[in-house]
ROVOLO-903194 format. One line per field, with one value per residue: residue in three letters; chain; x, y, z of N, C-alpha, C, O in turn. Coordinates in Angstrom, 3 decimals. Layout:
REM residues N
residu: [ALA; ...];
chaine: [A; ...];
nc1: [X; ...];
nc2: [Y; ...];
nc3: [Z; ...];
cac1: [X; ...];
cac2: [Y; ...];
cac3: [Z; ...];
cc1: [X; ...];
cc2: [Y; ...];
cc3: [Z; ...];
oc1: [X; ...];
oc2: [Y; ...];
oc3: [Z; ...];
//
This chain:
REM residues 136
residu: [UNK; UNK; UNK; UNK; UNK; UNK; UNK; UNK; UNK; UNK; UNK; UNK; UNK; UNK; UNK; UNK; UNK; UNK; UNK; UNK; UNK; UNK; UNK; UNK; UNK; UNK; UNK; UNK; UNK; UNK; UNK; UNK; UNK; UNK; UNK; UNK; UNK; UNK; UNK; UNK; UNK; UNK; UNK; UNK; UNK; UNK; UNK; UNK; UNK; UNK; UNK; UNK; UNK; UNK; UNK; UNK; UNK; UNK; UNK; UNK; UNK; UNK; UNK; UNK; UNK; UNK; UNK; UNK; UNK; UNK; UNK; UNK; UNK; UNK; UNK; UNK; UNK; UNK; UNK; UNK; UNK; UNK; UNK; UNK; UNK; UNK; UNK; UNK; UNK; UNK; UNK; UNK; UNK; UNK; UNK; UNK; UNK; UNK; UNK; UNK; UNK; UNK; UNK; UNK; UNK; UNK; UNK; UNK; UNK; UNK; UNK; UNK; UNK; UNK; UNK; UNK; UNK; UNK; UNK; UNK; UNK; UNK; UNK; UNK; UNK; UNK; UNK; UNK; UNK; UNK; UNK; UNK; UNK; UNK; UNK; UNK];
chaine: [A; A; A; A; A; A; A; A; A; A; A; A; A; A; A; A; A; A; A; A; A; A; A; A; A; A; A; A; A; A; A; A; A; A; A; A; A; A; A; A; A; A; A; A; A; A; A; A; A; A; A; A; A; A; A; A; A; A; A; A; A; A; A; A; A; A; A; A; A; A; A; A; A; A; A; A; A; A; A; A; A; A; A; A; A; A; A; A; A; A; A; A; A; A; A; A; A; A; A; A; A; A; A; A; A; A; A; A; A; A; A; A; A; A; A; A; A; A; A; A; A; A; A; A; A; A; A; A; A; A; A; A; A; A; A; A];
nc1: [-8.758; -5.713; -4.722; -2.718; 0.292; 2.666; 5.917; 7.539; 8.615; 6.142; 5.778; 5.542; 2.585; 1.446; 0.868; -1.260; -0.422; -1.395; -2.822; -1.526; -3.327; -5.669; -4.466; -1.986; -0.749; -1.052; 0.470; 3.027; 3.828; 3.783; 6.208; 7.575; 8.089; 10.274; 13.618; 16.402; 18.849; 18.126; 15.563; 13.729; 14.038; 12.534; 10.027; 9.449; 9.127; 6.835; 4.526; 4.685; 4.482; 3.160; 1.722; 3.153; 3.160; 1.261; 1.722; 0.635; 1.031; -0.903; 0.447; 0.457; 2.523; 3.468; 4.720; 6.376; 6.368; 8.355; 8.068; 10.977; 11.450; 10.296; 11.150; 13.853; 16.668; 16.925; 19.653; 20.402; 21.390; 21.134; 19.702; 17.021; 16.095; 14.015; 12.034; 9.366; 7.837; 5.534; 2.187; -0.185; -3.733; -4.126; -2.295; 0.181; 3.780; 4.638; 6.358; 7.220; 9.000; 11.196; 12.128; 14.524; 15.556; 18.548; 18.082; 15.472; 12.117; 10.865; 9.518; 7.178; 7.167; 5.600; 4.753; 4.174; 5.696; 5.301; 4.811; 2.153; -1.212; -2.059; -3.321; -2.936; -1.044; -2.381; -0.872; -0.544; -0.114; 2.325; 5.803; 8.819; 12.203; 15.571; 18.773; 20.211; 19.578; 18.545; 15.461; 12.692];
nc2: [-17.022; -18.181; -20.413; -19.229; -20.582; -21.512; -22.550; -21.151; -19.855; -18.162; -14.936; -11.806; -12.073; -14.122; -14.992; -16.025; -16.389; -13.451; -11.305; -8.257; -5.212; -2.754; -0.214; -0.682; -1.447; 0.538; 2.152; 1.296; 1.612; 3.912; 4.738; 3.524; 5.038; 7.281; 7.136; 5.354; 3.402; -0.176; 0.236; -0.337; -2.861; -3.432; -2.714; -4.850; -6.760; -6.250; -7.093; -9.622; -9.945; -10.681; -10.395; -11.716; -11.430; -9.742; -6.651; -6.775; -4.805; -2.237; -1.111; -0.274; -2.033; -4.762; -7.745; -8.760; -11.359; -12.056; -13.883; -15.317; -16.552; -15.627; -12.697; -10.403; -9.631; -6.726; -4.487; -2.501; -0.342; -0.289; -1.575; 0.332; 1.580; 3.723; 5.788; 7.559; 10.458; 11.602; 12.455; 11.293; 11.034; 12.034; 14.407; 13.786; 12.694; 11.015; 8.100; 5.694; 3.338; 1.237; -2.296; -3.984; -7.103; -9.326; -8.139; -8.670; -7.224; -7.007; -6.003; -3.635; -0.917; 0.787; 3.590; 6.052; 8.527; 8.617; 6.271; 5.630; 4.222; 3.229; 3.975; 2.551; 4.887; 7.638; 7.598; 10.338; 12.183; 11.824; 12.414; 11.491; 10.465; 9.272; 8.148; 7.304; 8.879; 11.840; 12.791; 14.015];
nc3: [173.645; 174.677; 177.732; 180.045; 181.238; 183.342; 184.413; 186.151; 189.182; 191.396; 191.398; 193.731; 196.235; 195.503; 192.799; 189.920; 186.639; 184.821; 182.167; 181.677; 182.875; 181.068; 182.415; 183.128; 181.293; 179.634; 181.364; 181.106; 178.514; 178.254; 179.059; 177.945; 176.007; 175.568; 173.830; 174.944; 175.986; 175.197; 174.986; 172.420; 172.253; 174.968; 174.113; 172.358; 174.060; 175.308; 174.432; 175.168; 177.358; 180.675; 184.400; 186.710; 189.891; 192.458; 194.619; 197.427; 199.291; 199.568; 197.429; 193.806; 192.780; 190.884; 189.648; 186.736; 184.083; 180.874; 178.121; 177.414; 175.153; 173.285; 172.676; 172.563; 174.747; 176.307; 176.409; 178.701; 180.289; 183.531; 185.816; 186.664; 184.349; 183.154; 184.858; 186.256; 187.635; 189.770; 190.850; 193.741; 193.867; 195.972; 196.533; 197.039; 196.384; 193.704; 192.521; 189.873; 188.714; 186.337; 186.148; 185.372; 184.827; 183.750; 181.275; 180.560; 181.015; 184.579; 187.011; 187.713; 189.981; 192.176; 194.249; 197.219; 197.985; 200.821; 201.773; 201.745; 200.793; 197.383; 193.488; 190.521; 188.713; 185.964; 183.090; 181.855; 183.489; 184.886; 184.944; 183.066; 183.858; 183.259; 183.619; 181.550; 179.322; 177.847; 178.622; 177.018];
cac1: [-7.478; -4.902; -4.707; -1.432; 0.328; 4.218; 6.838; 8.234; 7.832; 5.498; 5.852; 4.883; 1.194; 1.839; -0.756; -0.944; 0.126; -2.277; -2.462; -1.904; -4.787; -5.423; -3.923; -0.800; 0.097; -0.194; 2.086; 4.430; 3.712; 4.274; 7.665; 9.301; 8.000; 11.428; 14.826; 17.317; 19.634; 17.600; 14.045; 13.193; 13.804; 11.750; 8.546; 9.422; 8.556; 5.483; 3.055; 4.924; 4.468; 2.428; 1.379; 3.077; 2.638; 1.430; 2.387; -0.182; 1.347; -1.322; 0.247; 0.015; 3.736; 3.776; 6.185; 6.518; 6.836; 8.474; 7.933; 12.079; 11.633; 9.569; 11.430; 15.072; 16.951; 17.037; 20.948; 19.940; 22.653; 21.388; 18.594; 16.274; 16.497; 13.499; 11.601; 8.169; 7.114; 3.956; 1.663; -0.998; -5.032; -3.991; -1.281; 1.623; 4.557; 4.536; 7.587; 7.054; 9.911; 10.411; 13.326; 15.017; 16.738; 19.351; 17.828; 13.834; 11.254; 10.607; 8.791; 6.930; 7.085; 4.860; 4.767; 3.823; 6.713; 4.480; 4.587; 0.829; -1.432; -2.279; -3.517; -1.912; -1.292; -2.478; 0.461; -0.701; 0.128; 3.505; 7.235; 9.924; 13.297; 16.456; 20.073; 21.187; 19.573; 17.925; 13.777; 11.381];
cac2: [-16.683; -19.264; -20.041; -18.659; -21.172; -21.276; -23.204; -20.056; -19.214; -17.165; -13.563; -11.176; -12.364; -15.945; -14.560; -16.726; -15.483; -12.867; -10.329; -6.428; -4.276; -1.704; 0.857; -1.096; -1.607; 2.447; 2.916; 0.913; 1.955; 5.752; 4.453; 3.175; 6.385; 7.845; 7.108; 4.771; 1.996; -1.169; 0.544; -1.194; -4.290; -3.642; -2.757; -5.824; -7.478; -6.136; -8.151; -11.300; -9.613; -11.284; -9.855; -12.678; -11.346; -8.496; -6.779; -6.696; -3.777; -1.029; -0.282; -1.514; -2.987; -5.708; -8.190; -9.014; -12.139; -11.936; -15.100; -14.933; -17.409; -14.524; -11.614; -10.591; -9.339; -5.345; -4.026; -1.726; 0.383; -0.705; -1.662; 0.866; 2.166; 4.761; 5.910; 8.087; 10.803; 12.509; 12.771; 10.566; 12.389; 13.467; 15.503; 13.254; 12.305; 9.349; 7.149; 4.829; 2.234; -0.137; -3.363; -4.752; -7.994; -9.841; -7.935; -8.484; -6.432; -7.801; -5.661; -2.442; -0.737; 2.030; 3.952; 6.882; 9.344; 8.799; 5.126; 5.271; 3.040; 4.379; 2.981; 2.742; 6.409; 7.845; 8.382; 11.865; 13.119; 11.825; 13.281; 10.731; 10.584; 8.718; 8.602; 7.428; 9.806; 13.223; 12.475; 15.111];
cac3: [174.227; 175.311; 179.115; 180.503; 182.398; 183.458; 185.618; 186.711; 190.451; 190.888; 192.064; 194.987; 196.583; 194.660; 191.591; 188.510; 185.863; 184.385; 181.347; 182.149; 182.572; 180.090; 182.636; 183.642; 180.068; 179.229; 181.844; 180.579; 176.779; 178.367; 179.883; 176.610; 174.515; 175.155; 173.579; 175.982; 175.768; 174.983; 174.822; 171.308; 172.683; 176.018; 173.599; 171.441; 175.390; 176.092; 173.850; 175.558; 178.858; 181.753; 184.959; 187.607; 191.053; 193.320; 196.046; 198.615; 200.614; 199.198; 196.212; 192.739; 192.288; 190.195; 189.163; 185.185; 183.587; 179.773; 177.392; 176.677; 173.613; 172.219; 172.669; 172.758; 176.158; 176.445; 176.427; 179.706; 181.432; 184.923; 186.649; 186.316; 182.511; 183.273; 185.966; 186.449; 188.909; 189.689; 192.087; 193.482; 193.760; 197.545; 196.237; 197.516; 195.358; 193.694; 191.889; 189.094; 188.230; 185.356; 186.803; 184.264; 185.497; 182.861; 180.165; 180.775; 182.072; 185.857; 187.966; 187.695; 191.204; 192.118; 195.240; 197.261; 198.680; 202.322; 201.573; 201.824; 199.739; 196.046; 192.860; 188.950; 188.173; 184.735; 182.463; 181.823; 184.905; 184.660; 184.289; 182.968; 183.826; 182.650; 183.942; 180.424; 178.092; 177.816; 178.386; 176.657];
cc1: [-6.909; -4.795; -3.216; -0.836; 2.148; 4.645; 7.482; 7.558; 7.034; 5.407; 5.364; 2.967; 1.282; 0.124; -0.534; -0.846; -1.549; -2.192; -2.828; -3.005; -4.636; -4.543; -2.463; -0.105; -0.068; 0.530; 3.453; 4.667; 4.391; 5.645; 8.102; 8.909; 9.746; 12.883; 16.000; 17.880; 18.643; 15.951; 13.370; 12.949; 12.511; 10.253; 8.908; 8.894; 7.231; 4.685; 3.359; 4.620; 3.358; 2.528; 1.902; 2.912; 2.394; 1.408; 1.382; -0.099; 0.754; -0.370; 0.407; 1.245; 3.180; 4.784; 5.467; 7.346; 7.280; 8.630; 9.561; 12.431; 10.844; 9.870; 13.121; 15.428; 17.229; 18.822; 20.798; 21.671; 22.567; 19.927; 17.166; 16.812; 15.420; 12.587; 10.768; 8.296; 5.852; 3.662; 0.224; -2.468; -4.596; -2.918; 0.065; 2.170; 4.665; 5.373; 7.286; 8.616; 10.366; 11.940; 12.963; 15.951; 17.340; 18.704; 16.179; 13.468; 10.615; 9.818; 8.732; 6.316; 6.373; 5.090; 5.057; 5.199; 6.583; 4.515; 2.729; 0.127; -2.071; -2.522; -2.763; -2.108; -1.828; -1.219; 0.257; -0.304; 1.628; 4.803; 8.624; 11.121; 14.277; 17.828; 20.528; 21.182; 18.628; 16.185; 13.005; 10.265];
cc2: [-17.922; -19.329; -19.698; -19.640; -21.034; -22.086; -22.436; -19.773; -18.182; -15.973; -12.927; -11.669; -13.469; -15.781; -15.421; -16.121; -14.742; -11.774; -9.311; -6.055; -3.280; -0.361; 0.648; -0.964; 0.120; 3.209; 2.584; 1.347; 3.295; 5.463; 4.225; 4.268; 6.852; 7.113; 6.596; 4.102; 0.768; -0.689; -0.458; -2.624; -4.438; -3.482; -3.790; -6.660; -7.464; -6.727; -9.477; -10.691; -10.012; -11.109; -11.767; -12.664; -9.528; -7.485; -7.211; -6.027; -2.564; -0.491; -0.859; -1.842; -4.142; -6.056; -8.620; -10.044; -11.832; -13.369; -14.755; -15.801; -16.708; -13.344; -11.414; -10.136; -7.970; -5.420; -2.627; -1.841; -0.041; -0.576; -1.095; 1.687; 3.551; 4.381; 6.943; 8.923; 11.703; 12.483; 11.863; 11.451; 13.173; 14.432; 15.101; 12.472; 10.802; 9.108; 5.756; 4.213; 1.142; -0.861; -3.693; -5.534; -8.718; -9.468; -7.973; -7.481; -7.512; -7.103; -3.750; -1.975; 0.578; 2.154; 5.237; 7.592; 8.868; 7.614; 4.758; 4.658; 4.100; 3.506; 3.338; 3.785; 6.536; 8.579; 9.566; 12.449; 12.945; 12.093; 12.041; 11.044; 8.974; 8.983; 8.352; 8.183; 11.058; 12.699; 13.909; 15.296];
cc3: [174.908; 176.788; 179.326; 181.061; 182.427; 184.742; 186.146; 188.377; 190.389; 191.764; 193.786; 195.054; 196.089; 193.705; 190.643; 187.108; 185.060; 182.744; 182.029; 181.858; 181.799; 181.004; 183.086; 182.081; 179.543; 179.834; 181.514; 179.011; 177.091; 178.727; 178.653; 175.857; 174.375; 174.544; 174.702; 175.837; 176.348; 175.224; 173.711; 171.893; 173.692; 174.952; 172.814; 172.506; 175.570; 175.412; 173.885; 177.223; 180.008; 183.005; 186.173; 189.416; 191.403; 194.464; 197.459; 199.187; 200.340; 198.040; 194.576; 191.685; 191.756; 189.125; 187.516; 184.936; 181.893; 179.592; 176.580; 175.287; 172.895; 171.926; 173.429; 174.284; 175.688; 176.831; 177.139; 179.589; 182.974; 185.018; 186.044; 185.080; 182.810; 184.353; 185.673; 187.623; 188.666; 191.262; 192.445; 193.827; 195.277; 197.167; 196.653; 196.478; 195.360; 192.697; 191.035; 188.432; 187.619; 186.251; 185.768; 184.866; 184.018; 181.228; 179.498; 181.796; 183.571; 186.843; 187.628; 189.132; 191.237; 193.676; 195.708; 198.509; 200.448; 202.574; 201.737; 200.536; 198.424; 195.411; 191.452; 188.879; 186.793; 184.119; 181.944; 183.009; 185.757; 184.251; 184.037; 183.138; 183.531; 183.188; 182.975; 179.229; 178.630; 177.929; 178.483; 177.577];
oc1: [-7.615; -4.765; -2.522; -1.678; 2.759; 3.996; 8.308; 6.382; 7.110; 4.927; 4.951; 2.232; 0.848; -1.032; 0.668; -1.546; -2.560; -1.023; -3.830; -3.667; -3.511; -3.976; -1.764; 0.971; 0.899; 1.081; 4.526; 5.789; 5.321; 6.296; 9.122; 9.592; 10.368; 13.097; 16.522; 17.268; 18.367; 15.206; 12.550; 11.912; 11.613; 9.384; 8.190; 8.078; 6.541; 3.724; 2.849; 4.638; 2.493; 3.583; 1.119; 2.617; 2.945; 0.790; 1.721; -0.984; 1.431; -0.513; 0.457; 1.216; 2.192; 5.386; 4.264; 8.540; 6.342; 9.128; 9.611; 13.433; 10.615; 9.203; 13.537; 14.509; 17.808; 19.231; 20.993; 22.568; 23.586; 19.169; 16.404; 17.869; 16.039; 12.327; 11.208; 8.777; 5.398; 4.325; -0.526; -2.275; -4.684; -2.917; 1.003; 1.502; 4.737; 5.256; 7.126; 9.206; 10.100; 12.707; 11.867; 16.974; 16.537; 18.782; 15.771; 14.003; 10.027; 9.375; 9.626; 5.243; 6.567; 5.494; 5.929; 5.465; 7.561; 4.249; 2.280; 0.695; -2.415; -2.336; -2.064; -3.293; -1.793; -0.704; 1.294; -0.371; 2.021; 4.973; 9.355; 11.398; 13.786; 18.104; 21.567; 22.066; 18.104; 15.841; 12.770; 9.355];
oc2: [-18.614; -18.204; -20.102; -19.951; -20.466; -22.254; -22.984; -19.557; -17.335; -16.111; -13.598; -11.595; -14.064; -16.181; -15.634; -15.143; -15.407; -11.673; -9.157; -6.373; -2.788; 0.474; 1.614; -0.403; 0.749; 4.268; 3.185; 1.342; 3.760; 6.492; 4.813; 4.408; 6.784; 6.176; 7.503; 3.591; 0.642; -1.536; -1.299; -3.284; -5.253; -4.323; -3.419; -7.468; -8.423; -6.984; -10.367; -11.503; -9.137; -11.645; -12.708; -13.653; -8.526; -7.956; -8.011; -6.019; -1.587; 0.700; -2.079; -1.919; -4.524; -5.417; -8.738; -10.081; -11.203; -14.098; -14.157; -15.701; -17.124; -12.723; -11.995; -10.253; -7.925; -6.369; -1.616; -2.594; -0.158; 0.240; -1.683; 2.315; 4.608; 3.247; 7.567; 8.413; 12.281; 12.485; 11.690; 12.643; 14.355; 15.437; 15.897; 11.732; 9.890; 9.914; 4.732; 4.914; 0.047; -0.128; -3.782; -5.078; -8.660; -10.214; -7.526; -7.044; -8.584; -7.885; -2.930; -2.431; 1.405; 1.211; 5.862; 7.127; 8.791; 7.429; 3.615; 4.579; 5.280; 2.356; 4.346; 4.113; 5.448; 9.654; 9.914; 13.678; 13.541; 11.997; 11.830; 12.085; 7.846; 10.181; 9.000; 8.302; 11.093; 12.096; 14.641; 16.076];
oc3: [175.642; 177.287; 178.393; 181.904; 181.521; 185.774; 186.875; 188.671; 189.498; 192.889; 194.732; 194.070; 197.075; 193.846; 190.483; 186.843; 184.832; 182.373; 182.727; 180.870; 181.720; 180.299; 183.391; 181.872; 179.114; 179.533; 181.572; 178.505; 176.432; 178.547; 178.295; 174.843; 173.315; 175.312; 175.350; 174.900; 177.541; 175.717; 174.079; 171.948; 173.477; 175.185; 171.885; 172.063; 175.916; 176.137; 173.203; 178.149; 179.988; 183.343; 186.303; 190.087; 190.949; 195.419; 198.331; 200.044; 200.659; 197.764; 194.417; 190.456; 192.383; 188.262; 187.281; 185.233; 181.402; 180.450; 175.505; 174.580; 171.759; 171.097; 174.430; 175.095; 174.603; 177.499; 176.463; 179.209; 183.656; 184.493; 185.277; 185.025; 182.690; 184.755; 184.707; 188.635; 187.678; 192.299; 191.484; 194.066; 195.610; 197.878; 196.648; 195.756; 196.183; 191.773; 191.700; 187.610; 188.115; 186.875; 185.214; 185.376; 183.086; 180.252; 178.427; 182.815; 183.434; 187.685; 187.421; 189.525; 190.346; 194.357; 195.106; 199.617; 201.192; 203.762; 201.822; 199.446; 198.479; 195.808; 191.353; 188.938; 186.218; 184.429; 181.380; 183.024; 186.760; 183.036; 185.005; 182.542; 183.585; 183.228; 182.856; 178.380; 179.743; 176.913; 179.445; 177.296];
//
């Protein structure tokens, strides 16, 4: 495997750039399942996608680097294109958020209704929503 390296600042906690963990990347795999303005594109991202900082404040936000000479820019409606909720094991609501800045994926934000600390949810236990389309 190639080492990662980049001139890009580098994110929340100042992490070097990393590859997603198998459970970061099936939340984001569960996030583009549905139908949205510029979805195709965002999964044409994720196998350029690199893990560049994270938060430190108890919960397991992290920011997203995309390799944009490898993958086109998403044609998003705003900001957040889709969004996650559930619940974390104590039973308190929890909010999953993909950021899309100028057309890349940039930061997948997680966090608990209570703001208390939590870890990557399992996308099974997740309900998607969408302000630009209908989500199954």
């Amino acid at each position: 495997m190639e080492e990662l390296t980049d001139p890009k600042p580098e994110g929340l906690g100042g992490v070097p750039l990393r590859e997603l963990t198998a459970k970061e990347r099936a939340v984001l795999e569960f996030m583009l399942q549905p139908d949205f303005p510029g979805r195709d594109e965002l999964r044409q991202q994720l196998d350029v996608t690199r893990v560049c900082g994270e938060s430190g404040r108890g919960d397991p936000t992290i920011d997203l680097y995309v390799d944009r000479t490898s993958a086109p820019p998403a044609p998003v409606k705003r900001r957040i294109p889709i969004e996650a909720r559930g619940r974390d094991p104590d039973g308190i609501g929890l909010e999953v958020l993909l950021h899309v800045l100028d057309g890349y994926m940039s930061e997948l934000e997680v966090y608990r209704e209570d703001s208390g600390s939590t870890t990557m949810p399992n996308p099974d236990g997740l309900a998607l929503f969408s302000l630009d389309e209908r989500v199954d």
